[in-house]
N, C-alpha and C positions, 0 to 999 in steps of 0.2 A: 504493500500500500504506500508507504514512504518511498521510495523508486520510482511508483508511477506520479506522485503527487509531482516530485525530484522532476523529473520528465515532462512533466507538462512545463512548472516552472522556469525550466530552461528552453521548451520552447518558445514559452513568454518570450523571454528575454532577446529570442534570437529575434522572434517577431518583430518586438522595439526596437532594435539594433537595427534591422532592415528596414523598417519602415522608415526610421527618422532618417537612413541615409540615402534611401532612395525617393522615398516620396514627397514630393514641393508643396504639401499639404501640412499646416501644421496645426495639432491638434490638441487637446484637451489630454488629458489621462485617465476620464473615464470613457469619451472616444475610441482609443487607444485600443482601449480593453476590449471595447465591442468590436473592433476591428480586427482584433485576434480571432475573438469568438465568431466571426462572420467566416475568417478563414477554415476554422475548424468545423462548425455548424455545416449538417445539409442546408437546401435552400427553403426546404420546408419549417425545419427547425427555427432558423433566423429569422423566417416571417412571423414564427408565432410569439420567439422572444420581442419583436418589432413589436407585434399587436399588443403584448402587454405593456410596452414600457408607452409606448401613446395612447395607451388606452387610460394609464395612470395620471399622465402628464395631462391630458386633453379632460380625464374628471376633476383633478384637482382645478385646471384654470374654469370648469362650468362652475363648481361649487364655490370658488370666490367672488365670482359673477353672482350668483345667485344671490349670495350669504351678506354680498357689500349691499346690492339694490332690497334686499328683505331688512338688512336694519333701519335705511333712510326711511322706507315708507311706516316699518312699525311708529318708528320716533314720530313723524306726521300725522301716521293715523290712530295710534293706539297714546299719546303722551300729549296731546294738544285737546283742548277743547274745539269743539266747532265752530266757534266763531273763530280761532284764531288757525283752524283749518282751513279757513273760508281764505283768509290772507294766504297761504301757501300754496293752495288752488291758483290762486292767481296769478301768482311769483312766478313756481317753479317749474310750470313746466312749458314756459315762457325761456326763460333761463335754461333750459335743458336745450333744446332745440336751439337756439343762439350759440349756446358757448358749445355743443358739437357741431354745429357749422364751421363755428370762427377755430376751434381745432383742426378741422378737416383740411380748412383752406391755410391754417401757418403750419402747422408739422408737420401734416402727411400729403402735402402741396397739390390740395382739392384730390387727390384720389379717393373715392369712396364707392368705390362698385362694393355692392351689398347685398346680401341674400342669398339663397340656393342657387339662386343664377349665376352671381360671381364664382361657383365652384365647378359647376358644371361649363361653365365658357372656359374653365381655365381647363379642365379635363380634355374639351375636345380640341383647343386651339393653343395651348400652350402647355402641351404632353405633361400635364397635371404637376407644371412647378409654381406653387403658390408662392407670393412674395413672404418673406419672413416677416416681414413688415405687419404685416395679419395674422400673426401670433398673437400680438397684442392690441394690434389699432381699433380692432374689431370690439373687444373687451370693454378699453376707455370708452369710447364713443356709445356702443348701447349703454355703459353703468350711467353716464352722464346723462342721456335722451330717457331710460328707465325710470332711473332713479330717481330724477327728480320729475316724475310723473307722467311721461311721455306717454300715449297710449297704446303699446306695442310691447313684443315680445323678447324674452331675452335667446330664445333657444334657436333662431336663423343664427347670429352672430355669434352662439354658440357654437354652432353647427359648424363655421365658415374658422372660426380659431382653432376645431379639434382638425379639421381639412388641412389645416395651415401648417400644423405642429406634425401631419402625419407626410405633409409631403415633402415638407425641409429633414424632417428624419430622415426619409427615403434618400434623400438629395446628397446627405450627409455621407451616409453609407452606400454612396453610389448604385443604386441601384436602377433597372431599366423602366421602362414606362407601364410595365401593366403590374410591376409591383409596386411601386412608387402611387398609382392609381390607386391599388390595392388598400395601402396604409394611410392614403388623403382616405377614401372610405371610414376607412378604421378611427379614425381620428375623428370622423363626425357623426360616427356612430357612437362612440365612447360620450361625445359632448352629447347627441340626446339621451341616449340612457343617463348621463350623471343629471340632468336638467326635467326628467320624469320619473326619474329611478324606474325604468323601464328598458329591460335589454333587449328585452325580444323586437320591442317597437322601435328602439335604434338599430336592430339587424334589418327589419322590414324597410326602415326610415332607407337604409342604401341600395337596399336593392329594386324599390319601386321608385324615388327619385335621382339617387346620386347615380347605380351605376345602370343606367336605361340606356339599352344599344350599344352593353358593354359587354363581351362573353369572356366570366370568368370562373372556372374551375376549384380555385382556393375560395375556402370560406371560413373556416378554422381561425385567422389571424381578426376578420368581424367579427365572430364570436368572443374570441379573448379578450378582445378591445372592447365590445360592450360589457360583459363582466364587470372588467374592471372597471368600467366608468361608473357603473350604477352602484359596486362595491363604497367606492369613494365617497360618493353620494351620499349612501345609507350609515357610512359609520359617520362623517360630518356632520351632515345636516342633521338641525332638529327636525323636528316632529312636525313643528307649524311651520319650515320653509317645504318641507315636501309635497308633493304633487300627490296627496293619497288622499282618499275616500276611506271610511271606514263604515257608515251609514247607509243601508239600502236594502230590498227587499227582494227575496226569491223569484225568479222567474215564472210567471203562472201565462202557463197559454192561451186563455182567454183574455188576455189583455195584449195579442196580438195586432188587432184594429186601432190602439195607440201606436204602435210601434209603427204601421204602415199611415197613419195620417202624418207622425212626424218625420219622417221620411220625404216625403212632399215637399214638407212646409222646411225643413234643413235643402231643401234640394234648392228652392226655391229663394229661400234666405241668402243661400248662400254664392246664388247666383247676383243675388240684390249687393251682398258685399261684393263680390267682384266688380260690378258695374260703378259701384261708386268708387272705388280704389279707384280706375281706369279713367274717369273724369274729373277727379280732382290730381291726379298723375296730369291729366293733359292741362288742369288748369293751371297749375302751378309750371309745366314747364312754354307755357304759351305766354306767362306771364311777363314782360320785360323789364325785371329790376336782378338786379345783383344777387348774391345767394344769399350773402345776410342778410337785403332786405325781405326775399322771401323765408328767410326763417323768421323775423322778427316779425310777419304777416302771419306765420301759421302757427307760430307760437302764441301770439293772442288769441287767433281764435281757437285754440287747443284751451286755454287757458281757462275761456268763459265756457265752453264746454264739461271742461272741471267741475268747474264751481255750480254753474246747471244741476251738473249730475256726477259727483264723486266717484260715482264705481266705476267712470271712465278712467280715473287717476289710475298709472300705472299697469301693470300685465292683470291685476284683477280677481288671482286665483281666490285671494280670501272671501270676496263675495262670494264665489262658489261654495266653499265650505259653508260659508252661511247659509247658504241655502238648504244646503245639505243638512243639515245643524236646525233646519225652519224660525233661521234667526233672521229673515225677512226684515220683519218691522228696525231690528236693530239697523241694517243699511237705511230703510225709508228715515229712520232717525237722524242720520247723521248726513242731511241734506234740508232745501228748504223744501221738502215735503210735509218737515214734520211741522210747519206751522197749519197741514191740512190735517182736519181732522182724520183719521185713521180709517179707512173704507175700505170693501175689497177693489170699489171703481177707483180707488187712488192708486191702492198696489196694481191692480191691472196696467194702468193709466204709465205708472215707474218705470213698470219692467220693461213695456214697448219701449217707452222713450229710451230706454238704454238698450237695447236691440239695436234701433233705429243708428241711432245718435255714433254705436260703440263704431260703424264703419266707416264713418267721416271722420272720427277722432284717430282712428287708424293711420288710415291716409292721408290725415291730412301731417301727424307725424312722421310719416317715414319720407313724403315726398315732400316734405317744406324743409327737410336740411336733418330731420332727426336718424337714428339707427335704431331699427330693432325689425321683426318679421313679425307673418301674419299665426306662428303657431298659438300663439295663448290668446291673442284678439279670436281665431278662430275657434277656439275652446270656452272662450269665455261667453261670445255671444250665443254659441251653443249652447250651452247650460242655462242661459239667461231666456234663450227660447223655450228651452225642455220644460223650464221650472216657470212661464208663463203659460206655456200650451196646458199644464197640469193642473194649474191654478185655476182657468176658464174652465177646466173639462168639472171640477169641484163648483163652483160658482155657478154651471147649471142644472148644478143638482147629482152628476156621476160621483158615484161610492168607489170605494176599494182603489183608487186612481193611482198606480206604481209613481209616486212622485217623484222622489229618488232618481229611480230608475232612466224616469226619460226626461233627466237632468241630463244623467251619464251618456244617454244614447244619444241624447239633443248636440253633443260636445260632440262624439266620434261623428254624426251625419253634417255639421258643417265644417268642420275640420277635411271631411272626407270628399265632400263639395265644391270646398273653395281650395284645396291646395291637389285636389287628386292623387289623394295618398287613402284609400279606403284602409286598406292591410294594417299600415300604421295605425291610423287612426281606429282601428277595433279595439289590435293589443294594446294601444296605449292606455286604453281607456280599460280596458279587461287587467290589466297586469297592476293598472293605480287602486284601483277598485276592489281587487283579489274578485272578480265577477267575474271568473272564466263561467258558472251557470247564466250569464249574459250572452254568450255567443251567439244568440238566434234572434234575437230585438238587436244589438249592435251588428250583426250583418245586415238584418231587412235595411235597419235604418241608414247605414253606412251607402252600401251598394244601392241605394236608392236615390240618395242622395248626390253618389259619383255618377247614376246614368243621367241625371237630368241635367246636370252640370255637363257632362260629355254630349248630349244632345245640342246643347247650346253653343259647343264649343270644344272639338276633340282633343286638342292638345290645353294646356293648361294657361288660361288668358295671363297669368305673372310669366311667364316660359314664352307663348307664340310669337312676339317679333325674334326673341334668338335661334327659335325654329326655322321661323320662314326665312331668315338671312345666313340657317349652315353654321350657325355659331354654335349650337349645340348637337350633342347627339341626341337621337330623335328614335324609335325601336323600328326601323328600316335600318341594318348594322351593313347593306352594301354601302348606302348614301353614307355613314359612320365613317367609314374607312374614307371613303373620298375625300371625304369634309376634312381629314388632317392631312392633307396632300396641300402645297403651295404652286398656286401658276407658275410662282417667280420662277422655283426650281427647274420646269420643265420647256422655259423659251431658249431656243436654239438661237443666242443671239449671235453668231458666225454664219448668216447664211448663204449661199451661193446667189448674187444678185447680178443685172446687170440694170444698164439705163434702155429706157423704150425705142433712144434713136442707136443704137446696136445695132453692128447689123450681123447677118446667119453666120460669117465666118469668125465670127468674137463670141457667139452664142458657142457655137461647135469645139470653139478650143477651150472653153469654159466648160463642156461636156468633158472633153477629154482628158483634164485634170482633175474635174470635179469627182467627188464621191457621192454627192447625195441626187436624189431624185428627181427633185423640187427646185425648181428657180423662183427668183421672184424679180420681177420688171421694176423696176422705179422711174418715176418721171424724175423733172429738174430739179426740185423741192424737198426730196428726198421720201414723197409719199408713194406710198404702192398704186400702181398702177395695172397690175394683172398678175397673174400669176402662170410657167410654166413647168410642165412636167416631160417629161423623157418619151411618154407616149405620146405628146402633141408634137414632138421634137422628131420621133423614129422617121417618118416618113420621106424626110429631108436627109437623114443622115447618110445614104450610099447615094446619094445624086453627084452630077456634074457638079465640077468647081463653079461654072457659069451660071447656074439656077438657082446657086445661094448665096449671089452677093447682094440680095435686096436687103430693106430691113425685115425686123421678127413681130413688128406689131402686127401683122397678117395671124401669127399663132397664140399673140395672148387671150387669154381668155380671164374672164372676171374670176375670183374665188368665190367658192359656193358659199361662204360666211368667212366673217371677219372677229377675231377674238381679241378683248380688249384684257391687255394686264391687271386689271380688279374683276374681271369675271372669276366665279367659282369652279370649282373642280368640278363637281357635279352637275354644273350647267353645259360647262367644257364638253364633257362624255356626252349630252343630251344632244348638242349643236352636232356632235361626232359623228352620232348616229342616226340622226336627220336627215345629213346629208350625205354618209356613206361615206366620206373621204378620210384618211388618214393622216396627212399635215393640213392645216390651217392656217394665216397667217395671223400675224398680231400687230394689232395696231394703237400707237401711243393719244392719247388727250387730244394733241395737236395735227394730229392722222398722218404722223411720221413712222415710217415702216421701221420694225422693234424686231423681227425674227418669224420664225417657223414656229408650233408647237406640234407636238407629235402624239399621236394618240397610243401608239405603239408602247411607247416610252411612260407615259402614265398608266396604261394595263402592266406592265413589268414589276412596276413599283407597287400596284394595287396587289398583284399577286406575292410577291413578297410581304406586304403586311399581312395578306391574310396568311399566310404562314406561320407568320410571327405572332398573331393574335390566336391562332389556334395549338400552338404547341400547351 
């Protein structure tokens, strides 16, 4: 046993000896050591050690996210009276939205691509290397937009930090792009599970949003990474920052006909939030003032908002426990409801308005300058519909009403809705709740909810312009592979040309040197002016010297299409096979001739990747 320990020891050592004298990398000493154990480890091995140590890394950064934004709002909401909550209403999340603007634009010099989107465009167009920069930028900015009441979620920019931490690991330990791919997953899988204490639904969360039109074999290293995130999670966090349910009632099958009316009305909901997101997106960026002054515009009306309706303040999950709790009246309390005498038409009257109200407050934070995503505005208006629909179905008189219940299921149908994550959104809600006896009202209402939203709209309305511009992957995985192909790579900018006043014996000795197939004509200007090939050329080639001293514009002929340097790969192939041909020309802004492009030569390259993507 001493011998072998002996033995490895000195392999250590030879290791650091070689590495510092060979490698122009310099590193850390716990580096170092993984860089040994990378050499020794199979590849299987190393990815699962990878999964756990970002699995660790990406729950501890959810949980101090969580744990900073749950003290600010306790101190506001639980340590102030209402009147002088009224004043912080109106402050702070005015102040939130400003000062992560006015960060965005001095530190991180206005970059703020934000959301599942930002992970997924990095996935398909920049072979999944997140900036480091998004380890952290992403953290400040939602605790600030958050914390001081913003009305949005912490778990997107959760999501986009464990991505950031798993793909600079990958980066670190040099690894290729579908394991690199692999552990960004991993990393934003750990960040929702440590942000739900739910692992299964941060396994679900990557493989129906993050890796879609992604074919991948290893699963093992997302499992260990959500583990541990959700580990971290549960020994951390207390009790009241976690995402759990402990209140609710057995599944009884006669109370099916709730579950398929709130299906509808989540379906329907949550097509309502979409639409308002997507209008106040277009208002705010139609709008022509500066970024600060559109934050300092949608930070006030976030603000009155607030103050209107407090359970907009912030991600909101407490409300839900109240609800759960049928501590109702207490939220109606700590508002100016409560100078209304206490009705059931007032609590009706509440609950809409915060339905209503909760997706303009949304939107209007995340696109007037603030940070945060649509998971807990979607979870919360959810629950806010469940525990209103439950409340009316009592109010006209129905018994036995699962209120509870399709609080929990109202949460999974427009979660499942608006972001088209059904899967997710079941477990998430089955795994907070210990309600796997749920499974059959959180499917009806989920999947119900995801077709009407996909009727409306098959790809996802936060996703469809990075769809329809090939910025993402999309579950057509040929169009996948295309989509990370570059024009640039493939313009033949040497191409065999001549000018159109040429004449047949300057064409022929151009033949006769030349290698390639394809000519190209240019006039004065240096613009294309037709195009020739060898078969338009053969005819001419065994004649008399006397029959081809004219010029060659007799044999040019137009190109059947013209490809311009910012066309996509995947339009490339479409134009290719329209018109049959095999080169192309390309033509620059100012319609000065750029090159050939070859269709040949991008099928080479496509077959190669799928190679590579399929070992």
């Amino acid at each position: 046993m001493k011998t072998s320990s002996k033995r490895k020891y000195h392999s250590f050592l030879k290791f650091k000896r070689d590495f510092q004298r060979f490698s122009i990398q310099k590193v850390r000493s716990y580096e170092l050591i993984l860089f040994w154990l990378k050499s020794r480890l199979s590849r299987s091995q190393f990815l699962i050690l990878s999964g756990i140590l970002v699995g660790f890394t990406a729950g501890l950064a959810g949980v101090l996210l969580k744990t900073l934004v749950h003290q600010i709002h306790y101190f506001i909401t639980h340590k102030l009276h209402f009147e002088y909550q009224v004043l912080f209403y109106l402050i702070f999340p005015f102040l939130g939205i400003v000062l992560t603007t006015a960060i965005v634009l001095s530190v991180f010099r206005g970059q703020d691509r934000k959301g599942i989107g930002a992970i997924l465009y990095e996935i398909a167009q920049n072979s999944s290397i997140v900036s480091s920069v998004k380890m952290y930028s992403q953290m400040i900015q939602s605790a600030i937009t958050v914390g001081l009441g913003g009305s949005a979620g912490l778990e997107s920019p959760i999501a986009v930090t464990g991505a950031a931490i798993g793909s600079n690991f990958a980066r670190t330990y040099r690894l290729n792009y579908r394991e690199r791919t692999l552990l960004l997953a991993a990393g934003a899988t750990a960040g929702i599970a440590s942000a739900f204490n739910a692992p299964i639904a941060g396994i679900m969360f990557a493989f129906e949003i993050l890796l879609t039109g992604v074919v991948f074999s290893d699963f093992i290293p997302l499992v260990v990474a959500a583990v541990c995130g959700s580990l971290v999670s549960r020994i951390i966090l207390q009790e009241d920052i976690l995402f759990r349910f402990h209140s609710r009632e057995p599944f009884n099958y006669h109370n099916i006909l709730y579950y398929l009316i709130l299906g509808v009305l989540t379906g329907l909901f949550a097509r309502y939030f979409v639409v308002v997101s997507q209008h106040v997106e277009h208002f705010f960026h139609k709008l022509k003032l500066s970024r600060i002054q559109k934050a300092m515009l949608g930070g006030l009306i976030l603000s009155v908002l607030c103050v209107l309706s407090p359970p907009l303040f912030g991600e909101g999950y407490d409300v839900i426990k109240y609800f759960t709790m049928g501590r109702a009246p207490t939220i109606i309390h700590n508002s100016f409801f409560r100078y209304v005498e206490l009705e059931q038409w007032s609590i009706t009257v509440f609950l809409a308005l915060i339905c209503l109200l909760k997706a303009f407050a949304t939107s209007i934070t995340i696109y007037s300058g603030g940070n945060g995503g649509n998971f807990a505005p979607s979870l919360f208006a959810g629950g806010t519909l469940g525990f209103l629909f439950a409340t009316i179905c009592q109010q006209v008189g129905l018994t036995e009403v699962p209120v509870t219940n399709l609080m929990l299921v109202g949460m999974a149908g427009v979660m499942s809705g608006a972001l088209y994550a059904p899967l997710t959104a079941i477990f998430l809600i089955a795994e907070s709740s210990s309600g796997y006896d749920l499974f059959i009202p959180l499917m009806v209402v989920s999947v119900t909810a995801y077709l009407i939203g996909k009727w409306y709209s098959p790809i996802s309305p936060d996703l469809k312009a990075l769809a329809d511009q090939g910025k993402i992957f999309t579950r057509e995985h040929d169009k996948n592979l295309l989509s990370t192909l570059r024009t640039e790579a493939f313009i033949d900018r040497q191409p065999q040309a001549v000018t159109e006043d040429a004449t047949m014996g300057e064409l022929l000795d151009l033949v006769k040197h030349g290698k390639k197939n394809i000519f190209a004509v240019l006039n004065n200007h240096g613009g294309l002016a037709g195009v020739l090939t060898l078969d338009d050329i053969r005819p001419i080639l065994f004649t008399k010297d006397a029959a081809i001293s004219g010029s060659i514009t007799q044999l040019v002929t137009a190109p059947a299409a013209i490809i311009h340097p910012e066309d996509e790969i995947p339009q490339i192939i479409k134009v290719f096979d329209e018109t049959g041909q095999w080169h192309l020309p390309v033509v620059g802004e100012s319609d000065e001739f750029i090159g050939f492009i070859s269709k040949s030569a991008i099928l080479t390259r496509y077959r190669a990747l799928l190679k590579e993507y399929s070992e």
